[in-house]
C-alpha positions as CSV (number, residue, x, y, z in Angstrom):
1,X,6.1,26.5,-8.3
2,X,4.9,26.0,-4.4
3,X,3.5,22.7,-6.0
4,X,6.5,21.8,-7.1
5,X,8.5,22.6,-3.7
6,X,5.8,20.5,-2.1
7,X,7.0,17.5,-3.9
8,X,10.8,18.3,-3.2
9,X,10.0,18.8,0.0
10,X,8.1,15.1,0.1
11,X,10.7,13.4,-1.6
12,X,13.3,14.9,0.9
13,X,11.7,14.4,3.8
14,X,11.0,10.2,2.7
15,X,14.6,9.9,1.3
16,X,16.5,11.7,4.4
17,X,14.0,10.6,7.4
18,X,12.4,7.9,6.3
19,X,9.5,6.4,8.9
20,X,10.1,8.3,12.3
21,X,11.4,6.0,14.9
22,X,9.5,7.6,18.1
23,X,6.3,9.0,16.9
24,X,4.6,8.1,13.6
25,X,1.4,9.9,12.7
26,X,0.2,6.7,11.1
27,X,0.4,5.4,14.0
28,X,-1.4,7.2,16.1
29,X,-4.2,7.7,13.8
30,X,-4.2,3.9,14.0
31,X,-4.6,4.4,18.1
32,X,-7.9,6.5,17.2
33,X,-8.7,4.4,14.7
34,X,-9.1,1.7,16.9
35,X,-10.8,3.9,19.6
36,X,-13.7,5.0,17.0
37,X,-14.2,0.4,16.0
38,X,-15.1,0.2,19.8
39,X,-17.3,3.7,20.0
40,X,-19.0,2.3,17.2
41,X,-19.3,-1.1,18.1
42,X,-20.5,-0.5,21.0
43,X,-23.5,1.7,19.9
44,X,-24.3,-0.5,17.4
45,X,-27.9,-0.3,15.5
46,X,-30.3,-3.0,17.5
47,X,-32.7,-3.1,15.0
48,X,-30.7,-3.9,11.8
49,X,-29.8,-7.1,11.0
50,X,-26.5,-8.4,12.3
51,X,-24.6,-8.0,8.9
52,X,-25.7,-4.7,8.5
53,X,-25.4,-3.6,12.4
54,X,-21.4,-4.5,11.7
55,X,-21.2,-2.6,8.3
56,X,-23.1,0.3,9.4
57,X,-20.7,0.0,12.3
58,X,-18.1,-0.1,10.1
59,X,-18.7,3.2,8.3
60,X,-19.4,4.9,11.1
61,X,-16.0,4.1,12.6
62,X,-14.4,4.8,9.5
63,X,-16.0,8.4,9.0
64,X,-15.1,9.2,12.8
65,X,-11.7,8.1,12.3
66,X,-10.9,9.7,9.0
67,X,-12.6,13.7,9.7
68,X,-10.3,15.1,12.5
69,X,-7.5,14.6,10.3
70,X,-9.0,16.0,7.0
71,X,-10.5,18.7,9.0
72,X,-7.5,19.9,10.7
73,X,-5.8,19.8,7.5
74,X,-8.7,22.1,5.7
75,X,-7.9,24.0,8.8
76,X,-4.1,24.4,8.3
77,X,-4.8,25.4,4.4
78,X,-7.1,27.4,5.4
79,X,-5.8,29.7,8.3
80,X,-2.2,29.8,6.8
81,X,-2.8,29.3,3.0
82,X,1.1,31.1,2.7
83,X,2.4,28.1,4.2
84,X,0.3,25.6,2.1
85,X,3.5,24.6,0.1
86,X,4.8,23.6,3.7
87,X,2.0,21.6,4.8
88,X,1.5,19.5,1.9
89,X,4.9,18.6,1.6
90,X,5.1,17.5,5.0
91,X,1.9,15.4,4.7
92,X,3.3,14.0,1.6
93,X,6.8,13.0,2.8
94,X,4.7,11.0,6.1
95,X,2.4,9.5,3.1
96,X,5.6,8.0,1.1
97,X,7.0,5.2,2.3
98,X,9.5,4.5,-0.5
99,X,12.3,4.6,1.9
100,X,10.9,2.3,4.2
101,X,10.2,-0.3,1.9
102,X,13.1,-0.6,0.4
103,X,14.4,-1.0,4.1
104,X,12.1,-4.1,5.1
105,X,12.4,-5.8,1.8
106,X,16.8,-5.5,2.4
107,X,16.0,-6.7,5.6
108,X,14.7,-10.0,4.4
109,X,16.8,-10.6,0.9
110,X,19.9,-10.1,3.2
111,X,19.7,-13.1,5.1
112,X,17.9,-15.0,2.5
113,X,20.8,-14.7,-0.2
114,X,23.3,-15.7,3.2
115,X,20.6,-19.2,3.4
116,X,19.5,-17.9,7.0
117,X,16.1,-18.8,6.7
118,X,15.0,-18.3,10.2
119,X,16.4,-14.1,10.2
120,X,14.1,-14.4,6.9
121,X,10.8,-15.2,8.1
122,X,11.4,-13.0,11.1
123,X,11.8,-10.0,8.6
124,X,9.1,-11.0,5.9
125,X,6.8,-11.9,8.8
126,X,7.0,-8.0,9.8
127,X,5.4,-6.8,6.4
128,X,3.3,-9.9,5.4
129,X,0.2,-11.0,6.8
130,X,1.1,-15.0,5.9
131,X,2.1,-17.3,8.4
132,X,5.9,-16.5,7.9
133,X,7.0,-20.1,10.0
134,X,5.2,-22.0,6.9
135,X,7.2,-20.4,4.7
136,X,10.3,-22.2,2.9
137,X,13.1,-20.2,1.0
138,X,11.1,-19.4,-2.2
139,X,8.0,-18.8,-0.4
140,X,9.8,-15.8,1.8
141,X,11.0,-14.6,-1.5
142,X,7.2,-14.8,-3.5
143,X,6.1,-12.8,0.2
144,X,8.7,-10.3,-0.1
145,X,8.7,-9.6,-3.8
146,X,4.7,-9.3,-3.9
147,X,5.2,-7.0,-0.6
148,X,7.8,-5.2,-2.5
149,X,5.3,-4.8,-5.7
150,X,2.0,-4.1,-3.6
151,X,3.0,-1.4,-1.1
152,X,5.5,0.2,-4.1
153,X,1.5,1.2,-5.3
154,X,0.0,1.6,-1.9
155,X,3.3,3.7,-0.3
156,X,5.1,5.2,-3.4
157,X,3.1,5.7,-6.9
158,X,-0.7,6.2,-5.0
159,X,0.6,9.0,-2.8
160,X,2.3,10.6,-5.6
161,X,-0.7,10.2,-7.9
162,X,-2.6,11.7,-5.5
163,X,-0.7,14.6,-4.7
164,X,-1.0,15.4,-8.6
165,X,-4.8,14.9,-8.9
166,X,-5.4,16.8,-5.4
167,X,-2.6,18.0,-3.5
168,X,-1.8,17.0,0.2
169,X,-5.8,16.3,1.1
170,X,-5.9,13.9,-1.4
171,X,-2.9,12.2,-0.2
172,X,-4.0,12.4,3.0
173,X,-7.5,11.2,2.3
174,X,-5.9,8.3,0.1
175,X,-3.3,7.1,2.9
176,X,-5.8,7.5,5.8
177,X,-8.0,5.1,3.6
178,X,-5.6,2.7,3.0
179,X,-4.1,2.4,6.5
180,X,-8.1,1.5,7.8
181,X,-8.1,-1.4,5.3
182,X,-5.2,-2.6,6.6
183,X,-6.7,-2.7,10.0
184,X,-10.2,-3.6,9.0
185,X,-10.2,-5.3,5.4
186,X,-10.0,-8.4,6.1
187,X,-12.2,-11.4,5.3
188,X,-11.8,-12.8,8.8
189,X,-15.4,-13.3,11.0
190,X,-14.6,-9.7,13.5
191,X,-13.9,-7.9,9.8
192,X,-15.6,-9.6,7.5
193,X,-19.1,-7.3,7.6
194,X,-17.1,-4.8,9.8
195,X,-14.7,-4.1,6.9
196,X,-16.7,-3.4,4.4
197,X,-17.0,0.1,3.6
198,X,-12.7,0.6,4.4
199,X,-12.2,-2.1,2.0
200,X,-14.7,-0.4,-0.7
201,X,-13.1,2.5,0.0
202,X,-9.6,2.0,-0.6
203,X,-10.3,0.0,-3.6
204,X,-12.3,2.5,-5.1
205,X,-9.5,5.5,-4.1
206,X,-6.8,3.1,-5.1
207,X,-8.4,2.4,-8.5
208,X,-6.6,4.6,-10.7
209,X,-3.6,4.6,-8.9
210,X,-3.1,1.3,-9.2
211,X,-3.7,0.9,-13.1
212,X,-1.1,4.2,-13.2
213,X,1.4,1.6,-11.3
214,X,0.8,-1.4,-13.3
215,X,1.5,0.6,-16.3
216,X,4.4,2.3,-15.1
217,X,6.1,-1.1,-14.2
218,X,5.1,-2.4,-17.6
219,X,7.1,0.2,-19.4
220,X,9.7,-0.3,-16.6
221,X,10.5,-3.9,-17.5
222,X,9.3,-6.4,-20.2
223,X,6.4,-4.8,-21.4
224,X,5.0,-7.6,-23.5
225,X,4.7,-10.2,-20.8
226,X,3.5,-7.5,-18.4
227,X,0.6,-6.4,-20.2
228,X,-0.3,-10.0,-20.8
229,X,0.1,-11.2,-17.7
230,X,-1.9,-8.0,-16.4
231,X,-4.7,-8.6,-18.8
232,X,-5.3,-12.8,-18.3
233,X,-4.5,-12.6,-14.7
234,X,-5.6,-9.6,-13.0
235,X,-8.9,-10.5,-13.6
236,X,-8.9,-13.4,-11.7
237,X,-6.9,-11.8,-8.2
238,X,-9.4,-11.6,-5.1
239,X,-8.3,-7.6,-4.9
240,X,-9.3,-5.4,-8.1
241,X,-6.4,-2.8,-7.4
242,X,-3.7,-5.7,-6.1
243,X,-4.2,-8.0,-9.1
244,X,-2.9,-5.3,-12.3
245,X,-0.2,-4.2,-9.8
246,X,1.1,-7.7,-9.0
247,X,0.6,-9.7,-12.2
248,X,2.1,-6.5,-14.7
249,X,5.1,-6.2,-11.6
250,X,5.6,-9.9,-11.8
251,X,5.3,-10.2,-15.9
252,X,7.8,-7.0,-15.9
253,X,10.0,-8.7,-13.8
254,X,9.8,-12.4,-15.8
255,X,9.2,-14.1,-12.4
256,X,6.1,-16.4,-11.3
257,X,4.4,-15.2,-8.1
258,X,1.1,-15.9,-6.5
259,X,0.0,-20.2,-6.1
260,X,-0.6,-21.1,-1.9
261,X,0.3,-19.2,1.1
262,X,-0.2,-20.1,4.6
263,X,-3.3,-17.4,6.1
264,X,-4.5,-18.5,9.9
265,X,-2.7,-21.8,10.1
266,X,-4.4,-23.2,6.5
267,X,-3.2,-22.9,2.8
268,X,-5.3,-21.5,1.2
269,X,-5.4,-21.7,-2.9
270,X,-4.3,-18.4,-5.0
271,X,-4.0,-18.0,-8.7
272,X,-0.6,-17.6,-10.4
273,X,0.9,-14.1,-11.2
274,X,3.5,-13.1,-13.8
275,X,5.4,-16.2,-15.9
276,X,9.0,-17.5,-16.2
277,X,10.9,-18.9,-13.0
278,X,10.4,-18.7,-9.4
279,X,11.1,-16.3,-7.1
280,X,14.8,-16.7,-6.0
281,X,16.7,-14.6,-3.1
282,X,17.5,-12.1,-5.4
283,X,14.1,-11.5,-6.8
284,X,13.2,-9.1,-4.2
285,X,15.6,-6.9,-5.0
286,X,15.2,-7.1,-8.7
287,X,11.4,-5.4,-7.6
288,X,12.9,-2.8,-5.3
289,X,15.2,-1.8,-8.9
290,X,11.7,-2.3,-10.7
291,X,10.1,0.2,-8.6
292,X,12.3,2.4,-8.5
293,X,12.8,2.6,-12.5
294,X,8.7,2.6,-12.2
295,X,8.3,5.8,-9.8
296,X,11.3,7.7,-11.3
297,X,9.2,8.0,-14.6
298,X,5.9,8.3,-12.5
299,X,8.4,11.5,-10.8
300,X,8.8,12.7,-13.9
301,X,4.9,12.8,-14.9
302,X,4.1,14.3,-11.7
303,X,6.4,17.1,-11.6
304,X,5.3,18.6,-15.2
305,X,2.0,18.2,-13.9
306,X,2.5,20.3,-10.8
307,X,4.4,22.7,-12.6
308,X,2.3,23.5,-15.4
């Protein structure tokens, strides 16, 4: 049962608080994080090559960044194991982001449904990485409703996975993980070799999770033209945990995502995910009412589990 008031205690603390305002965690293990990329760059290895010098740079930032935290949490479990209930649900409810989501992807299909484009790009720009400016009406509504599909794996179903598998270390492990690839893992010349190992990471951590999601929005919408699209189209994503997610989210949801968005200043090509029609300003929120149907049943799942 302490399981199982970890996960209320999760759920509560994501639906009534949301992201903290003042002082996020998250943020400042992103501080250190970017404390241990210049330790480690700066004692970089002079006889290794210069691709291997970053990535062994790269891990080495990435272990330095990740052990306080999963130490001090052994270290909480350990010296009060009577309060173990209490810690996990609190590292679960900063893990979740469900409420937050569903906050930034409002914020953009608000003004997009009103036709102010400009409030639009302003919002999606805060949770894409695309060149928001670029972006016309039903490209801010592709941006949003892929954002809306992608972080309802990284910030809602993989935390809650996790929890089940391994309680609030593995949640922490997993969300620690996927925060450094969203500093580091990208295919840019500073990150490229830099990256490496926080992009290997979180894709292999984010692995099961991610098929659990694709799955789950399958059965939460058409479940035919998900598991197609999942199966011809996945494949062929750059990301192996991003591409199930997106392509059974965008067959559930009987919408065409994916083709060319702005990176840097250039378009650069992407394949197509899902089928049926474009994304329109309500598309967004059809995925926020996908995910939630989605991570209801996941719930579900993870509360018998818990519980057993």
């Amino acid at each position: 049962m302490t399981h199982l008031l970890a996960l209320l205690i999760g759920l509560a603390w994501d639906r009534l608080i949301g992201e903290p305002k003042r002082f996020h965690p998250l943020v400042a293990f992103g501080r250190w994080a970017e404390r241990c990329e210049r330790w480690a760059r700066e004692r970089g290895l002079p006889l290794a090559t210069a691709m291997w010098r970053e990535r062994l740079a790269g891990l080495f930032a990435w272990l330095a960044a990740v052990t306080p935290p999963l130490l001090l949490a052994f270290w909480l479990f350990a010296a009060f194991p009577k309060l173990r209930w209490l810690w996990e649900g609190l590292i679960l409810g900063v893990a979740l982001g469900w409420r937050s989501l569903e906050e930034h992807i409002v914020a953009v299909a608000d003004p997009l449904a009103r036709g102010d484009l400009a409030a639009a790009r302003d919002a999606v720009a805060r949770i894409v990485s695309r060149d928001a400016a670029l972006l016309d009406a039903r490209g801010v509504a592709t941006a949003a409703t892929e954002s809306a599909l992608e972080n309802g794996h990284d910030a809602v179903i993989a935390p809650l996975f996790w929890f089940a598998v391994a309680g609030g270390f593995g949640v922490l492990l997993h969300r620690l993980a996927n925060t450094l690839d969203a500093m580091w893992g990208y295919r840019t010349p500073r990150y490229r070799d830099f990256g490496w190992f926080a992009a290997r990471a979180d894709d292999l951590l984010g692995w099961p999770s991610a098929r659990l999601t694709a799955l789950a929005y399958a059965l939460a919408g058409h479940v035919r033209d998900a598991l197609r699209c999942w199966r011809r189209q996945a494949p062929h994503w750059p990301s192996p945990n991003a591409g199930p997610v997106m392509a059974a989210g965008a067959g559930a949801l009987g919408v065409r995502l994916g083709g060319p968005a702005p990176y840097h200043g250039v378009w650069q090509p992407r394949g197509t995910l899902g089928c049926g029609a474009y994304a329109t300003p309500e598309t967004p929120l059809a995925a926020l009412a996908l995910l939630r149907r989605a991570t209801i049943g996941v719930l579900l799942l993870t509360a018998w589990w818990v519980s057993r």
